[in-house]
C-alpha positions as CSV (number, residue, x, y, z in Angstrom):
1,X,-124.9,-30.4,60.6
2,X,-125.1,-28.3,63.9
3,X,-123.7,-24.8,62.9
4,X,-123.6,-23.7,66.8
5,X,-120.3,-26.4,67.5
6,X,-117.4,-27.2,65.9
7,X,-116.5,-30.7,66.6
8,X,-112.6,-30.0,65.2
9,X,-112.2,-27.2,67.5
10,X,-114.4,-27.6,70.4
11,X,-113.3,-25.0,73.0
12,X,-110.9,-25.1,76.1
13,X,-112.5,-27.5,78.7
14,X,-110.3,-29.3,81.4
15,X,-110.3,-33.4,82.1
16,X,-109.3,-34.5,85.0
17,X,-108.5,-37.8,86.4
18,X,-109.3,-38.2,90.3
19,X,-108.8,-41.1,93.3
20,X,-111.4,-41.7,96.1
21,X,-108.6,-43.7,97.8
22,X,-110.1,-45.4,101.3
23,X,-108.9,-46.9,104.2
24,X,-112.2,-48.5,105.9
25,X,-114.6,-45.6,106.5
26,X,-111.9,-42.5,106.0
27,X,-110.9,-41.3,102.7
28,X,-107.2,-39.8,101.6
29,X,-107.1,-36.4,100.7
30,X,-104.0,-34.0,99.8
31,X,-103.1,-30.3,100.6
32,X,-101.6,-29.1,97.7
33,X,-98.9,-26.4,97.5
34,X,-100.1,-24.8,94.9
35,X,-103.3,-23.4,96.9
36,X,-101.6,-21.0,99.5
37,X,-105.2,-19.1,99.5
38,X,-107.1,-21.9,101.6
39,X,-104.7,-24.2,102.7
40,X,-107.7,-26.9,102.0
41,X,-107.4,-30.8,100.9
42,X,-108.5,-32.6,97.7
43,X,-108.6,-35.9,96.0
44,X,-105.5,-36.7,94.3
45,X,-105.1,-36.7,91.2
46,X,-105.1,-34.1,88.5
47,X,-105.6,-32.6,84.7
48,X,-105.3,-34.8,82.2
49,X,-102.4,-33.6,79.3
50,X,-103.4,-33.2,75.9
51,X,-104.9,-36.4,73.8
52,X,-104.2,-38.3,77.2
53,X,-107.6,-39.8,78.6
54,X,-108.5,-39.3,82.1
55,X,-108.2,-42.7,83.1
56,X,-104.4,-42.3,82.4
57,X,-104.3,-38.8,84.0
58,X,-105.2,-40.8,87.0
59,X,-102.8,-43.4,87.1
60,X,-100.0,-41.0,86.1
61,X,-101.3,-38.3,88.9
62,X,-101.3,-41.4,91.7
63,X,-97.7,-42.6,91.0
64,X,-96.3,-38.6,90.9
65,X,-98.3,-37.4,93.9
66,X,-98.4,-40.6,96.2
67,X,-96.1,-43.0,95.1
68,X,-99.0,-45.9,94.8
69,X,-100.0,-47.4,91.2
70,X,-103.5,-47.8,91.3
71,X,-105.7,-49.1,88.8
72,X,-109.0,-47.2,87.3
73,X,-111.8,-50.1,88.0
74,X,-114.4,-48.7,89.4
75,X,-115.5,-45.1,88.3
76,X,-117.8,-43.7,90.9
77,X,-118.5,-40.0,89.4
78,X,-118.1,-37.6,87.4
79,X,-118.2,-33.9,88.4
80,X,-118.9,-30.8,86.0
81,X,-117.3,-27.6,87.1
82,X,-118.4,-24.6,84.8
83,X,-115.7,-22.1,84.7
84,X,-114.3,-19.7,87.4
85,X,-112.8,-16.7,85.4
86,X,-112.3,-15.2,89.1
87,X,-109.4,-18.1,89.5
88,X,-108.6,-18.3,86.2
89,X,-110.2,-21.4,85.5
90,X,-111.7,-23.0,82.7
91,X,-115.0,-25.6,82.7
92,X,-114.4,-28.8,83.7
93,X,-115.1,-32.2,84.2
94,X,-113.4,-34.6,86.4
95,X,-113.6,-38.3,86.4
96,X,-113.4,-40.2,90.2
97,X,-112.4,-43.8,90.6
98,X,-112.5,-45.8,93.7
99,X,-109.4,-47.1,95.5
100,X,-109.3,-49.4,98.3
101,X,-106.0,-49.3,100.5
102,X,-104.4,-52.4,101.0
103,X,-102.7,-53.0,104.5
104,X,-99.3,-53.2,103.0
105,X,-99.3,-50.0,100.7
106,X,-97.5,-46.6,102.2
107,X,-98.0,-43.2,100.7
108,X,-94.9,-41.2,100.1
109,X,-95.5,-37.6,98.4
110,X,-94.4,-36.1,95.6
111,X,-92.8,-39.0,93.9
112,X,-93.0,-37.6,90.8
113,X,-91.9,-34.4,91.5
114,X,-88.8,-35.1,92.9
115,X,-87.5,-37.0,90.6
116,X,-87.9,-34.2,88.3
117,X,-86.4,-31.6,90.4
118,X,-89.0,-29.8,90.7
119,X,-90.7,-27.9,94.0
120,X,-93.0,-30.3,95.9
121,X,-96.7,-30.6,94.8
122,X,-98.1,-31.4,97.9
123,X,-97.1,-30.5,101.3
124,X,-100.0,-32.8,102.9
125,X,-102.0,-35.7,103.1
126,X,-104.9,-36.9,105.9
127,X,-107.5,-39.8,106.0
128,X,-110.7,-38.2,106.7
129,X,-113.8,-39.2,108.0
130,X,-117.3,-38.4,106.5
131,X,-117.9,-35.2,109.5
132,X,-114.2,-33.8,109.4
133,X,-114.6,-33.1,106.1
134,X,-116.1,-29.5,106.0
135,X,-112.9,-28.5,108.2
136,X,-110.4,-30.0,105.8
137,X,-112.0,-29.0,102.4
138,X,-113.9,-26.1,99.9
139,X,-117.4,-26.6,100.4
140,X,-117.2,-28.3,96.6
141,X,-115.0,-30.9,97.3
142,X,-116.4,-31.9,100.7
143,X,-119.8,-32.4,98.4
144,X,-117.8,-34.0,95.5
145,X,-115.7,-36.5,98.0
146,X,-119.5,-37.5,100.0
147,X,-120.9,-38.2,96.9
148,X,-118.2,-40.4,95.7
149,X,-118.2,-42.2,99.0
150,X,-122.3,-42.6,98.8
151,X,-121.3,-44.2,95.4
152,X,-118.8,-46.5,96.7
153,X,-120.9,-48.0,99.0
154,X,-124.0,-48.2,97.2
155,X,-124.1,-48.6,92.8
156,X,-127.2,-47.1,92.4
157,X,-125.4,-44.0,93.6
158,X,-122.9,-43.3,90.9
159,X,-123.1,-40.8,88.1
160,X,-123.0,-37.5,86.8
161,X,-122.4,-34.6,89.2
162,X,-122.2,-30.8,88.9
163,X,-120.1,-29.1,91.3
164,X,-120.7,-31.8,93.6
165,X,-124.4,-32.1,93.6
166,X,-126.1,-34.9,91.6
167,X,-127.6,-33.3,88.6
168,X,-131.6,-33.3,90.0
169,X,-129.8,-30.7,93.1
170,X,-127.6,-28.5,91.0
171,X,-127.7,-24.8,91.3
């Protein structure tokens, strides 16, 4: 028995459940309201709640913050984040999936926040090409969305990340 972990109480790490949503060659991305400090864009989707997996996170996070109800097919990557006690944040990993925008479907934001009442999550959304990118988003998630993309378009491509850098180029 390893004396070192506790498998029934294993320590505060977050799951989350992300979307690399694309229209042809340009990828969706979010400004959150939340993140005053850098105004910058993300992925959409979000933590997962307790005993939920991150596949669900997902789903649930796509309906609430765009309206669309997408499906968790094809995971691309998933991306460690070690803890940021300067924002309060604990370790991390987040799940990617890959969805393809259909012609007919429309984002509308903060679907599930409204219903609720509650104060808008997101105040923004773009499609983003591959070089705006770095203008649009924290160095970590303009790494994190390339990678994903490299993944969609080529198999090989998909795996385990850490902050955004395959494993073999990690800090």
């Amino acid at each position: 028995m390893h004396t070192d972990t506790d498998p029934a109480h294993p320590g505060q790490r977050r799951v989350g459940g992300l979307w690399l949503i694309m229209r042809d060659d340009r990828v969706l991305v979010v400004n959150p309201n939340y993140d005053d400090k850098t105004g910058k864009y993300q992925l959409v989707g979000g933590g997962a709640r307790p005993d939920e997996p991150p596949h669900e996170a997902a789903v649930r996070e796509g309906l609430e913050e765009i309206g669309l109800p997408m499906v968790p097919h094809t995971l691309l990557v998933t991306d460690y984040m070690p803890a940021n006690p300067d924002r309060g944040a604990v370790e991390g990993l987040n799940y990617v999936w890959l969805h393809r925008l259909g012609p007919d479907e429309k984002v509308t934001l903060n679907m599930g926040h409204e219903a609720r009442g509650e104060k808008p999550e997101l105040v923004d959304f773009k499609l983003l090409s591959d070089g705006e990118l770095d203008e649009h988003c924290a160095p970590y998630q303009a790494r994190r969305i390339r990678e994903a993309m490299a993944a969609a378009a080529d198999p090989s491509r998909r795996g385990y990340l850490v902050r955004g850098r395959p494993v073999a180029e990690a800090e």
